[in-house]
N, C-alpha and C positions, 0 to 999 in steps of 0.2 A: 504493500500500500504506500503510494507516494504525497504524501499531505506534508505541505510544505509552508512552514509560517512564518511571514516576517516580525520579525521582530517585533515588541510594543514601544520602546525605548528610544528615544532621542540618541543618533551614532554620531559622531565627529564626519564633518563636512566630505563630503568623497572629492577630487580631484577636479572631477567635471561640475558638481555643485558651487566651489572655489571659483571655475572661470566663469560659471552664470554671473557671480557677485560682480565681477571684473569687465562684462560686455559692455559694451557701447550702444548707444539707443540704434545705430544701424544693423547691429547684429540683432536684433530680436526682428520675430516675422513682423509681415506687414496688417494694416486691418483688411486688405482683402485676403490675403493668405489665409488669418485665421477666419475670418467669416466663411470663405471656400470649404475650412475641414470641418466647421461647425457645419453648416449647410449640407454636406455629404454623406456626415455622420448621421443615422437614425437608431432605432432600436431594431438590430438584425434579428429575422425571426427564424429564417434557415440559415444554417452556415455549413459551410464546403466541410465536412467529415474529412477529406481528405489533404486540406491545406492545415499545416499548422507554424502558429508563429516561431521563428526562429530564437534561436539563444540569448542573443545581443539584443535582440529587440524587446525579448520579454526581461532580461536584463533592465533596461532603459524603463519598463514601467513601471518595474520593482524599486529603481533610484526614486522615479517621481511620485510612486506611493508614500516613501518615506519621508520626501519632503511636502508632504501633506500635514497646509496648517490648523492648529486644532486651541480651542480654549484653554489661554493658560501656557499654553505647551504641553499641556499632560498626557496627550495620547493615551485614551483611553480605550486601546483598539486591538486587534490582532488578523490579519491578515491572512487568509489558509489559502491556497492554491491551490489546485486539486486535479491532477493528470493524470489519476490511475484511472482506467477504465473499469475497476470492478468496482470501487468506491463510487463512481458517478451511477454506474446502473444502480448499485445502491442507492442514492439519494435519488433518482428517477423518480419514484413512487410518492418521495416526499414532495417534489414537484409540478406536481398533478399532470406529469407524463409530459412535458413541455421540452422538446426533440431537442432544444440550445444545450441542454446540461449535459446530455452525453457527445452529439455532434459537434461542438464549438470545440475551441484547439483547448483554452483553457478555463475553467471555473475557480471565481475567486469569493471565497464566504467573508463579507465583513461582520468579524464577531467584536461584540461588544462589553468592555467589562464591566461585570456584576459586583454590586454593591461597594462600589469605589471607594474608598478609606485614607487616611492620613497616611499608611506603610507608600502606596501608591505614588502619593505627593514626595513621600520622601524620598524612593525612588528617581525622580524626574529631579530633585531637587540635588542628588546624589550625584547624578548620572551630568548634571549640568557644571558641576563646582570641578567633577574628574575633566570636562571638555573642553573647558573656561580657563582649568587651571587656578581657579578660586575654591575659597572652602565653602562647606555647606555652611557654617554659620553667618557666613556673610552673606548669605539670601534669606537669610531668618526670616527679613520683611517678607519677602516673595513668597516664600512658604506660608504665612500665616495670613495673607492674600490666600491665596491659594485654597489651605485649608478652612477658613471663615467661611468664603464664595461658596467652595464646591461642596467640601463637606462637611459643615456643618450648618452650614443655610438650606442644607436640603435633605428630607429623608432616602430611605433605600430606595424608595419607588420613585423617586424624584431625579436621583442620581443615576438609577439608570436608564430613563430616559432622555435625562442629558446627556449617556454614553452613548446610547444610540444615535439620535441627533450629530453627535461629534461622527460617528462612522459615515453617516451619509454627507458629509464634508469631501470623504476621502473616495466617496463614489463618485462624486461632481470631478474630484480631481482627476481622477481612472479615464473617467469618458471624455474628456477633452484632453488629453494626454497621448490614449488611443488614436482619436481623430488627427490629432497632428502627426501621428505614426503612420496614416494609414491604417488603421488595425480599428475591425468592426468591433460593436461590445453592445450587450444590452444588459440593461439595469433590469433583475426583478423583485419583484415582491410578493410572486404569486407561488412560495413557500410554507411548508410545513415547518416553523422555528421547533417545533419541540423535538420533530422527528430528527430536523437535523444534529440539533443539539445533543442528542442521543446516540447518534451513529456516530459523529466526531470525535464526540465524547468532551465536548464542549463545558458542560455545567461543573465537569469535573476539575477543570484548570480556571475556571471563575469568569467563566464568557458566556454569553448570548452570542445567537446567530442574529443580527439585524436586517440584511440585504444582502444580494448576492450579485453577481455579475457574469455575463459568460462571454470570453471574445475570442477572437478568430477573424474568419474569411468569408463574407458571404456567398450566399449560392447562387447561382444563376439564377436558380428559378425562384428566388423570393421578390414576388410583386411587388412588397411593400419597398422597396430599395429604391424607385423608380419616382413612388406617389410624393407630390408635394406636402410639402410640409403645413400644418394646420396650428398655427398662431393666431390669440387676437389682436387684434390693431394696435399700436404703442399706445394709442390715446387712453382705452380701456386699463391698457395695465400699469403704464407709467402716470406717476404723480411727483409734479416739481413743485415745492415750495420754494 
């Protein structure tokens, strides 16, 4: 069984993160470039079983999940990837038989952690003074930020629905990520959390399943690739003060 998870933890800057910092307003794409990959990008409903994303590239989405920003910085999150074929016909069922989880190149579970605590804060607060090269005491304030806000302005049920919320952050970031990769993806939500949580063995390591994703290649023959896109007017949905 191949279930692969990123990390939950804030990592010291990789290489290629270091030259984002360092670009020049010409090196970033332009507004029609990105509007081009947002425009193209939909939610794939068949994908090519036989295409699958290459190493590098699923590499690259893995760098940009990580740098997925989150309240706080606390990354309340874990990341499962999921490429075994006997795993996925397993979770098939909890899917309500939806063809992406097993035919898509890869399925990625955003689980969420359950009943978030001060250990958690200190964690990130730990992980930040090793990165920084500062000690933890000198983020005292930060922390007690932190802790006040998250947890203890809010109860278990509270906090984890703020964890969830934090995941689907990191799904917005997945889907435009993809699309500038070329790389199809659809967001769902038409899951069985408990089933999944159960076959992962998720509740055991202090997570919820929240959303899931599944990307790849689409197929030829999915209609839906083609159909324009169904937006209201800006006037409807934008308001300027």
């Amino acid at each position: 069984m191949r279930i692969t998870a990123i990390a939950k933890w804030h990592y010291p800057q990789s290489a290629s993160s270091r030259n984002l910092l360092r670009m020049k307003n010409n090196d970033t794409v332009t507004a029609k470039q990105l509007l081009d990959r947002l425009n193209w990008r939909y939610a794939t409903k068949q994908f090519d079983p036989n295409r699958k994303i290459s190493a590098q590239d699923w590499a690259t989405i893995e760098d940009a999940l990580l740098l997925t920003p989150s309240s706080g910085g606390l990354q309340p999150w874990k990341f499962i990837i999921i490429t075994d074929p006997a795993v996925r016909t397993k979770l098939l069922p909890a899917s309500y038989g939806q063809p992406q989880i097993t035919n898509a190149s890869h399925l990625v579970v955003f689980a969420a952690k359950q009943n978030f605590g001060e250990a958690d804060v200190d964690a990130l607060i730990n992980r930040t003074a090793a990165t920084r090269g500062v000690t933890a005491e000198s983020l005292a304030q930060y922390r007690g930020m932190l802790v006040g806000g998250i947890v203890q302005a809010q109860d278990e049920k509270a906090r984890d629905a703020w964890a969830r919320n934090q995941a689907y952050i990191a799904l917005g970031n997945l889907l435009t990520s993809a699309a500038l990769l070329g790389i199809d993806a659809c967001p769902m939500e038409g899951f069985d959390r408990a089933q999944y949580d159960k076959i992962l063995g998720l509740r055991d390591e202090g997570y919820g399943s929240a959303v899931i994703a599944t990307l790849g290649y689409r197929a030829a023959t999915d209609k839906y690739a083609e159909a324009a896109k169904v937006r209201f007017p800006k006037e409807q949905i934008f308001t300027r003060i």
